[in-house]
KEKE-3310 file (N, C-alpha, C; in steps of 0.2 Angstrom, whole numbers, plus 5000, padded with zeros to 4 digits):
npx = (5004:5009:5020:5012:5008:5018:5021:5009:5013:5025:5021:5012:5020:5027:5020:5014:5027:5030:5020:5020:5034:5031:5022:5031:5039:5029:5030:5041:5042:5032:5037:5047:5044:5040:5049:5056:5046:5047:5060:5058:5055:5053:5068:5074:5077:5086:5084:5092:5097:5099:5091:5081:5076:5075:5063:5054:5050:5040:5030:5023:5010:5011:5009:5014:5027:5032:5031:5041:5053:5054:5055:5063:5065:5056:5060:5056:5054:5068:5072:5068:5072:5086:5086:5080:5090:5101:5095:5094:5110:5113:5107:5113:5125:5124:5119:5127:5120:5115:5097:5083:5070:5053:5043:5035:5033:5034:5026:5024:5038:5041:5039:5041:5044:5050:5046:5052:5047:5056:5064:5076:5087:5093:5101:5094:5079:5076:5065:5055:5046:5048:5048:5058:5064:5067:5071:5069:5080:5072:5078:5092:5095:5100:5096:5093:5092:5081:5075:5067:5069:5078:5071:5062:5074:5077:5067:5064:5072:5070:5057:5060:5069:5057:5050:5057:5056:5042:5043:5050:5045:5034:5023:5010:5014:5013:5023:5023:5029:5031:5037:5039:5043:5055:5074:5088:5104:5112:5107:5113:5112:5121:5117:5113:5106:5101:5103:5093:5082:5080:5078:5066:5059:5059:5050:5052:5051:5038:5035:5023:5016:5009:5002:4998:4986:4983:4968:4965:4969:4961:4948:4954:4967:4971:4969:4978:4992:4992:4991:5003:5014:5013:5016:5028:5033:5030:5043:5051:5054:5052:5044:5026:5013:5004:4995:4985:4978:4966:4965:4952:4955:4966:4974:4975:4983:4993:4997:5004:5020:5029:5027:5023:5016:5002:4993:4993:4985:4975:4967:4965:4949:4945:4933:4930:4926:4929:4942:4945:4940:4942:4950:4964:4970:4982:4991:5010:5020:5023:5022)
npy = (4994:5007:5008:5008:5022:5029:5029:5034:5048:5050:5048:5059:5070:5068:5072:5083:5092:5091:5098:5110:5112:5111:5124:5132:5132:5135:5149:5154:5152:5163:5175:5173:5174:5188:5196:5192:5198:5212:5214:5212:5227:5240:5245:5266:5279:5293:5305:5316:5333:5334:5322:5324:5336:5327:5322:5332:5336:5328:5331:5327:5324:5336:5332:5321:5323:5328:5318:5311:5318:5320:5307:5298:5291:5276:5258:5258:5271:5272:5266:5271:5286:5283:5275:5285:5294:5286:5289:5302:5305:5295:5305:5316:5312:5310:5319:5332:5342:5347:5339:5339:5330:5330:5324:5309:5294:5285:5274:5268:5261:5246:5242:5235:5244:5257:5274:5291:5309:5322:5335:5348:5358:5368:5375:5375:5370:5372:5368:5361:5347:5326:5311:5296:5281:5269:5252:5237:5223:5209:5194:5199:5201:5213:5231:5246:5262:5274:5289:5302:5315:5316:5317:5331:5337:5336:5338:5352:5355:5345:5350:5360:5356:5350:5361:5369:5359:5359:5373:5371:5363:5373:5375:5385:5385:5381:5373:5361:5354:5334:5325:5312:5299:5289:5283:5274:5275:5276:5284:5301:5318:5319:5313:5307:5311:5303:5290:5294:5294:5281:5274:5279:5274:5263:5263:5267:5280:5293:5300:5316:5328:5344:5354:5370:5382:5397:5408:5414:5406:5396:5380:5375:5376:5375:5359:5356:5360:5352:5342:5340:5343:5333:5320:5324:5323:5306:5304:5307:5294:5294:5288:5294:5303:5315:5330:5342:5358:5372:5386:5397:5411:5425:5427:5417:5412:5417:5418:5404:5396:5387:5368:5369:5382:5377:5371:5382:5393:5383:5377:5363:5356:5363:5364:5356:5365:5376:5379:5374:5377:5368:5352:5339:5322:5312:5296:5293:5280:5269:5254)
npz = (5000:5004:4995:4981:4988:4985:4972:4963:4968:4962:4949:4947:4950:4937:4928:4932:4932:4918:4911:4916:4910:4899:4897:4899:4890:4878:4882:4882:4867:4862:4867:4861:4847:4847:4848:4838:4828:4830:4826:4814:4809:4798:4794:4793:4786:4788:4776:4764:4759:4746:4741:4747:4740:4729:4731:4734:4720:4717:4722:4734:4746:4758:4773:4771:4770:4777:4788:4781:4785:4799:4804:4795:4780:4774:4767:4753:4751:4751:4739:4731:4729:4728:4715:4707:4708:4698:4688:4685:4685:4675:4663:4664:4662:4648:4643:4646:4652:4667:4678:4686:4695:4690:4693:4698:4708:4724:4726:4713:4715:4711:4701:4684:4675:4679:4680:4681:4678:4672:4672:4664:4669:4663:4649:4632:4632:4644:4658:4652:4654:4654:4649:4661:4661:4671:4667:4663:4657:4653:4647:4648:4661:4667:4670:4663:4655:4646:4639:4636:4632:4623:4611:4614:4611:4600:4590:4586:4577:4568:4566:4559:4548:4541:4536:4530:4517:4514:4512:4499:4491:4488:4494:4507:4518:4537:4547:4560:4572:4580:4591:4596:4611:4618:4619:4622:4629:4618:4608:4605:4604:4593:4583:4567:4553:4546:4554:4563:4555:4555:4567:4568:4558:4566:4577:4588:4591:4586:4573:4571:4560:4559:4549:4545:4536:4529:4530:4518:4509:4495:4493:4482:4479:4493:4493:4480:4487:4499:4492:4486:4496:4502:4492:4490:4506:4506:4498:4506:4515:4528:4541:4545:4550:4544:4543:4540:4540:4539:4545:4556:4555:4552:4564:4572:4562:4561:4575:4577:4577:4583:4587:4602:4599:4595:4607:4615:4607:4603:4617:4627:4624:4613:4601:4586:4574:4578:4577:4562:4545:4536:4532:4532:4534:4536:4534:4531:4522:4530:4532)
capx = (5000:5016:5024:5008:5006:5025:5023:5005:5015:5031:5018:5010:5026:5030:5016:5015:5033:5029:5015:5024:5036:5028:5019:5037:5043:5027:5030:5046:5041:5027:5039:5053:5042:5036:5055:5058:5043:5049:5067:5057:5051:5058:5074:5072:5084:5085:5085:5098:5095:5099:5088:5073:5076:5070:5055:5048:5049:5037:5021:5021:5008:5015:5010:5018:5034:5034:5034:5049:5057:5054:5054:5066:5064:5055:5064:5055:5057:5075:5075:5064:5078:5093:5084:5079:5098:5102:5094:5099:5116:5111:5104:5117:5130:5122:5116:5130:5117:5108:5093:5079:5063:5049:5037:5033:5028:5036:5022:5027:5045:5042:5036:5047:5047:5048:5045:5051:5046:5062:5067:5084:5087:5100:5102:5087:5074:5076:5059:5050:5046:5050:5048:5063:5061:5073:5069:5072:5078:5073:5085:5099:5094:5102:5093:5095:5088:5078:5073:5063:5073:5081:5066:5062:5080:5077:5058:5062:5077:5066:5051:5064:5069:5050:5049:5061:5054:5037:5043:5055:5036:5031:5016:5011:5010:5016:5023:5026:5032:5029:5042:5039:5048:5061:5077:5093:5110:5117:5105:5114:5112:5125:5115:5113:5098:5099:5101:5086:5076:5080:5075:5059:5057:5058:5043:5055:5051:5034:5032:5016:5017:5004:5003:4992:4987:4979:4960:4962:4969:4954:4948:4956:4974:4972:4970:4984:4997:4991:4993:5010:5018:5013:5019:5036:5035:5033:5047:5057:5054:5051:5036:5024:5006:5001:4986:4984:4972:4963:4962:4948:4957:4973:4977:4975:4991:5000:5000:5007:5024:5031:5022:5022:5011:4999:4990:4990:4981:4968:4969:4959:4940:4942:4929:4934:4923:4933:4949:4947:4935:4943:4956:4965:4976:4984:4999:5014:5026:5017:5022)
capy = (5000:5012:5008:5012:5029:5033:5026:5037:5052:5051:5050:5066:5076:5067:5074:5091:5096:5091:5100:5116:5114:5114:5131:5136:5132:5140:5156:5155:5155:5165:5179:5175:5176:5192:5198:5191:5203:5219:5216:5215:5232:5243:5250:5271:5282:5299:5310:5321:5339:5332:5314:5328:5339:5324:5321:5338:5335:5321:5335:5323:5328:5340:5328:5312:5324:5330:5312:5306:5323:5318:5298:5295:5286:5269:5256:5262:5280:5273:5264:5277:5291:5279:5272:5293:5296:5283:5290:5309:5303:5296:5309:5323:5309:5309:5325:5337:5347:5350:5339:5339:5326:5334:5320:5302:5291:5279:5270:5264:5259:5239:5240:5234:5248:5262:5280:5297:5313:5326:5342:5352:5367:5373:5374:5378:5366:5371:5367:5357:5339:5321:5302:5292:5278:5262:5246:5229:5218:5201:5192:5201:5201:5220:5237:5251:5268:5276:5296:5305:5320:5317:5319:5336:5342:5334:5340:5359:5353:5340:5355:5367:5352:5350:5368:5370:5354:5364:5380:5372:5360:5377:5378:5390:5381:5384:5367:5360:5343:5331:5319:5307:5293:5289:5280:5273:5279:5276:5289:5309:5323:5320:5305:5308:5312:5294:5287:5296:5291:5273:5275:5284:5266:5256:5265:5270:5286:5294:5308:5319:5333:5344:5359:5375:5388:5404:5404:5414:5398:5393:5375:5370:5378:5368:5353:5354:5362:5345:5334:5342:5343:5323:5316:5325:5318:5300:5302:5308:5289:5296:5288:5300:5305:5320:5333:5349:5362:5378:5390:5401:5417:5426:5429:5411:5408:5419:5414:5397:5397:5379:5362:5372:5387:5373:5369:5388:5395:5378:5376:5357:5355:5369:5361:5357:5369:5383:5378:5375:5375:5364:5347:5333:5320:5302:5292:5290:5275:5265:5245)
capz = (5000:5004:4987:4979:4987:4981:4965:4963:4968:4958:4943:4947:4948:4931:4927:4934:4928:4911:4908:4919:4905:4893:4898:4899:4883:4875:4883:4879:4858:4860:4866:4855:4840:4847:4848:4831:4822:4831:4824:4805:4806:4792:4794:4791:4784:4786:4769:4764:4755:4738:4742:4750:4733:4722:4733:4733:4714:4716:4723:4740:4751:4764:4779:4771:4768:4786:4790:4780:4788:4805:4802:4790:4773:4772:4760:4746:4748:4751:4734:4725:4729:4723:4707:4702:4708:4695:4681:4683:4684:4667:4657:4663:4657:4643:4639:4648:4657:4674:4679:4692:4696:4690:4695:4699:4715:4725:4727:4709:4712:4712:4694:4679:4670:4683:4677:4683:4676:4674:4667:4663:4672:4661:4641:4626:4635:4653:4661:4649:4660:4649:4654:4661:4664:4672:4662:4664:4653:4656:4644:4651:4668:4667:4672:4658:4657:4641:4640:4630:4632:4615:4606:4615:4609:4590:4587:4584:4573:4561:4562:4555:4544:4537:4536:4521:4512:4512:4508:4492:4487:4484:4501:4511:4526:4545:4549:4566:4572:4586:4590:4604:4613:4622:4616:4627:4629:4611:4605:4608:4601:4590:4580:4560:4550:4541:4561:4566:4552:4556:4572:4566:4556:4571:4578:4595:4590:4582:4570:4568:4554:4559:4546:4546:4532:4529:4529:4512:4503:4493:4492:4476:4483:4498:4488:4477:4491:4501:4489:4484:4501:4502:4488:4494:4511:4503:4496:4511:4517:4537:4545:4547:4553:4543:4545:4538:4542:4536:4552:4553:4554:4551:4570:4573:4558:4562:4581:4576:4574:4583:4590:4607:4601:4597:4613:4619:4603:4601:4620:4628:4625:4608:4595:4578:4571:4581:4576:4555:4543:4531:4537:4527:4538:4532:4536:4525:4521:4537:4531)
cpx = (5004:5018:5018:5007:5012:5025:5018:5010:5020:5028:5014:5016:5026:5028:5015:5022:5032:5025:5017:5030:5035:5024:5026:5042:5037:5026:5035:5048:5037:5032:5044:5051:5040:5043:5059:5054:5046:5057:5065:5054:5057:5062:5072:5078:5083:5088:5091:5095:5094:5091:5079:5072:5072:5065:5053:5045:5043:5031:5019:5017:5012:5015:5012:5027:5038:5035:5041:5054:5059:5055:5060:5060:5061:5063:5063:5056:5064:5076:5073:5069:5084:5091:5084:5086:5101:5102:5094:5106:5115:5111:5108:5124:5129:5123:5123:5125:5114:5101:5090:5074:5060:5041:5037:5032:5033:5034:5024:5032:5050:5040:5041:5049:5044:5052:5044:5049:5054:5062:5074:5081:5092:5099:5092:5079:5074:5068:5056:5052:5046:5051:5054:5062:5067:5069:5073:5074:5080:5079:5092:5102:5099:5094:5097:5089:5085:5072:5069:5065:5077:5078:5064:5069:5079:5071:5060:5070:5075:5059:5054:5065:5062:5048:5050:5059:5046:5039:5044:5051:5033:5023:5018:5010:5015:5015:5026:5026:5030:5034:5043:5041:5052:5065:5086:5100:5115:5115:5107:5112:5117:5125:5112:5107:5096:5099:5095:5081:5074:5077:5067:5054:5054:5052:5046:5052:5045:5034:5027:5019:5011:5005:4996:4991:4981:4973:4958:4966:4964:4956:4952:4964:4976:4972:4977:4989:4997:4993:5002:5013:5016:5016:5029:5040:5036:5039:5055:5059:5053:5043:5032:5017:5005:4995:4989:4978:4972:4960:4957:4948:4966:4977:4979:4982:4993:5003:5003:5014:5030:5025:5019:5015:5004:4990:4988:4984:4972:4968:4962:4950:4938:4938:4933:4933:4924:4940:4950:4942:4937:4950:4957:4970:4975:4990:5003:5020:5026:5016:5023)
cpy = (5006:5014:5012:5020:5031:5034:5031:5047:5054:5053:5058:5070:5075:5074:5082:5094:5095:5095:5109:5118:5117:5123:5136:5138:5136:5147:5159:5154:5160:5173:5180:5178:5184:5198:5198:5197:5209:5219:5216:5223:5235:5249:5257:5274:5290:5303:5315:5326:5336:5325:5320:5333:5335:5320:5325:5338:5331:5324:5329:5327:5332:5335:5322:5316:5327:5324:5309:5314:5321:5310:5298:5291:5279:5267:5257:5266:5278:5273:5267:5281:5289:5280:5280:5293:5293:5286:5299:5307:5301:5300:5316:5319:5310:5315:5332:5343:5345:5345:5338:5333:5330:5330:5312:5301:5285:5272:5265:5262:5252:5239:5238:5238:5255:5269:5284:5302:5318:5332:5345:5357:5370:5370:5376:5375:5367:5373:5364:5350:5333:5318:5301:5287:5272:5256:5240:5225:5211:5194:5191:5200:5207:5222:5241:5257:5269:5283:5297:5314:5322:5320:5328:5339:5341:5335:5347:5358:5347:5345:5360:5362:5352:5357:5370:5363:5357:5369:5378:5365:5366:5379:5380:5388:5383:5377:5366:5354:5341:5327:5317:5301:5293:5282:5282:5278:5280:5282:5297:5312:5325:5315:5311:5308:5306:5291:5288:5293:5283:5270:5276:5276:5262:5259:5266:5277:5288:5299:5310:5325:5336:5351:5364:5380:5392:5403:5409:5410:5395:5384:5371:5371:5374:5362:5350:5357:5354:5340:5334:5340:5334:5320:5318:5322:5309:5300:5302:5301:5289:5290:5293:5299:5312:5325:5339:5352:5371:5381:5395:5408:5417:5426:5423:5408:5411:5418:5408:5397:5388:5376:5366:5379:5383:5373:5377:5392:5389:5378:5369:5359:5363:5364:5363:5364:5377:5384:5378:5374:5370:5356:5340:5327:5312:5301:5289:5285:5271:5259:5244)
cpz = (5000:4998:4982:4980:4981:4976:4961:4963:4963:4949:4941:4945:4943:4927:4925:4931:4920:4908:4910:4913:4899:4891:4897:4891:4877:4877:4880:4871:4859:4862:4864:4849:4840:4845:4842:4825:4823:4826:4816:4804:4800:4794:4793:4792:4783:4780:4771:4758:4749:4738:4745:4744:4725:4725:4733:4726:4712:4719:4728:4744:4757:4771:4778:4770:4775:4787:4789:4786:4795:4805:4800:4784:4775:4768:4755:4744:4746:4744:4727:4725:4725:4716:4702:4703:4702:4687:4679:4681:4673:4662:4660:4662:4650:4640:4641:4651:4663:4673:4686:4692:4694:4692:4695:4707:4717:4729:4720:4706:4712:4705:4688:4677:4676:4680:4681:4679:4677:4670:4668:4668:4670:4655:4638:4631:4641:4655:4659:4654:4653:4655:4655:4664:4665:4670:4664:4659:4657:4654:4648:4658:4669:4667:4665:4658:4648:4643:4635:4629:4626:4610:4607:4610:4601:4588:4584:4578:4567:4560:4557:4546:4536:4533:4530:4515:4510:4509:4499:4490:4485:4488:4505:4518:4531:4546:4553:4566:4579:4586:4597:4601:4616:4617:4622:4626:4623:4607:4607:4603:4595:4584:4571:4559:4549:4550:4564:4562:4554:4563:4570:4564:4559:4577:4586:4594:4583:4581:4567:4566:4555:4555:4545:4539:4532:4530:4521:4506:4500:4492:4488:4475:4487:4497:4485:4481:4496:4499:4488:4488:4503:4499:4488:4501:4512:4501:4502:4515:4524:4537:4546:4547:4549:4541:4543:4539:4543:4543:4550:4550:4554:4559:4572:4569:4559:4569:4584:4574:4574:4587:4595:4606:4600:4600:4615:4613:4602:4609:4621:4626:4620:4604:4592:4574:4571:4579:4567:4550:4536:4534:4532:4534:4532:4534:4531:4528:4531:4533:4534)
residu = (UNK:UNK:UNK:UNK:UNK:UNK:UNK:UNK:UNK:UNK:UNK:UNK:UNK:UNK:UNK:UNK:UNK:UNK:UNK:UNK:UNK:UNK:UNK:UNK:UNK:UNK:UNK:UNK:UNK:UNK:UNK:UNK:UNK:UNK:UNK:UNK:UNK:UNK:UNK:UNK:UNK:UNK:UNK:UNK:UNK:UNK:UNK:UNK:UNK:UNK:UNK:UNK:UNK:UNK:UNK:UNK:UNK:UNK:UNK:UNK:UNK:UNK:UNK:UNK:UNK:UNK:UNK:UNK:UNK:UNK:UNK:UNK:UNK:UNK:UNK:UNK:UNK:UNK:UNK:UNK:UNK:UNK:UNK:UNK:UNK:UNK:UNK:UNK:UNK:UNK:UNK:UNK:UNK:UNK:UNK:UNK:UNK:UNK:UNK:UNK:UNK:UNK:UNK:UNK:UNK:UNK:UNK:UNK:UNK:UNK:UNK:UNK:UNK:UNK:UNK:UNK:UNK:UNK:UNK:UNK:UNK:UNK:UNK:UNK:UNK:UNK:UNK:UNK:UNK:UNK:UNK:UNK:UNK:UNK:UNK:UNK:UNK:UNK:UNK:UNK:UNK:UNK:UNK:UNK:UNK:UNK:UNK:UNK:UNK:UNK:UNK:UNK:UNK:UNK:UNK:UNK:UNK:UNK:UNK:UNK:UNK:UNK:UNK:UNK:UNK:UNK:UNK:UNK:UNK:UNK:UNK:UNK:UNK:UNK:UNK:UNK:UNK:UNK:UNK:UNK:UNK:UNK:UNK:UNK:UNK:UNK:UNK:UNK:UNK:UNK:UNK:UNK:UNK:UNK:UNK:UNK:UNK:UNK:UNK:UNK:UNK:UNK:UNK:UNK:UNK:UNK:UNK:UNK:UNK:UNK:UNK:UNK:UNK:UNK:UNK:UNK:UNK:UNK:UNK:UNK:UNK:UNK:UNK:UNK:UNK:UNK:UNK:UNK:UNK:UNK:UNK:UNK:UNK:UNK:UNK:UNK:UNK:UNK:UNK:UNK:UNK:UNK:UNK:UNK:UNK:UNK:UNK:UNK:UNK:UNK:UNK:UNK:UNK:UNK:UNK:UNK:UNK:UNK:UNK:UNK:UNK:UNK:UNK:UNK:UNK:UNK:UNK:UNK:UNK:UNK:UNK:UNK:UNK:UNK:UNK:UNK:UNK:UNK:UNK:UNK:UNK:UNK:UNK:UNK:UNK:UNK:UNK)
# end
């Protein structure tokens, strides 16, 4: 009867310490895991002038810009400042001038193809805003940059261009150019007419030919001045989108001189009917 108590007992403590253990050892995870999330929080890094310079550029709300100021940077902001860092570095290698952010989010700085907004602040073009974007290529498993900055600099040098192939077809036209895209670090400002065209080819780069004339051009002027100045730009072999149009008044052409006066003379949401009372478009050498 003795043995039995002892024997009853020794089973209890087994008992009882294993289960006390066991309390011991799940307190003992439950406050290491607790130990272990605190140490995932996200690192924060406080900004530097030049690093709070290309976030202002980015039009952040004022209480999320106070926050990084007092905070620090996330890992995003951190890898959204680098990546823009990246890509000025770029395009003032490239170009020899001065650039700033002129927009983008680093809410979209996990995307493949992530895009700043930028502008010069020095030379012909200082303040105009242009896409940059850091590209992936998958192939390669490389990063590479592509601007549109080039086209800005070569639009008012291929409208001058057009300019004189109007004039010497023998129309009276006010011809402006459009030439978007973006295109990498081989293309400078020092690329050839026949390289551009080639480009122009591979559809990196689009040109619209948008021409204007007098409102006292009569009908059957406008005709053959259109068909003229076409049958010439075929031959120039560009790719091209071209549209001509009869303004209503003389104030109207003679306030047209490049692309840019454009938008401020027609400005969003002008009807057609305000803008020309006569218009031809079509697309050349488009295989």
């Amino acid at each position: 009867m003795r043995k039995s108590k002892i024997y009853l007992a020794v089973v209890i403590m087994v008992i009882t310490t294993g289960v006390c253990g066991c309390n011991f050892i799940g307190k003992w995870n439950i406050n290491n895991t607790e130990k272990e999330e605190k140490t995932e929080v996200q690192v924060h890094r406080m900004p530097t002038e030049e690093e709070l310079q290309i976030l202002e550029g980015c039009n952040l709300s004022s209480d999320y810009m106070k926050q990084i100021k007092e905070e620090g940077m996330s890992l995003t902001v951190q890898s959204f400042v680098d990546t823009a860092r990246i890509m000025l570095d770029y395009l003032e290698q490239k170009y020899g001038e001065q650039f700033v952010v002129a927009g983008g989010s680093p809410a979209d700085m996990w995307t493949s193809d992530f895009m700043i907004f930028a502008k010069a602040t020095t030379g012909e073009h200082k303040g105009e805003r242009f896409e940059c974007y850091y590209k992936l290529d998958e192939d390669a498993g490389k990063r590479y940059c592509e601007d549109g900055y080039f086209a800005l600099v070569e639009q008012p040098v291929m409208e001058q261009y057009f300019q004189q192939v109007a004039e010497e077809s023998g129309c009276q036209f006010k011809v402006t150019v459009s030439l978007t895209g973006e295109v990498g670090e081989k293309y400078t400002t020092d690329i050839s007419t026949d390289e551009l065209k080639e480009y122009i080819d591979g559809r990196n780069l689009c040109l619209n030919i948008l021409c204007f004339t007098s409102p006292e051009l009569s009908d059957d002027e406008f005709d053959t001045q259109v068909a003229s100045f076409e049958n010439t730009l075929k031959n120039t072999d560009y790719k091209i989108e071209y549209c001509v149009m009869r303004v209503l008044n003389e104030e109207q052409f003679n306030s047209i001189n490049r692309d840019s006066d454009v938008s401020r003379v027609f400005p969003g949401g002008t009807r057609p009917e305000d803008e020309y009372n006569r218009r031809y478009y079509t697309t050349l050498n488009m295989k």
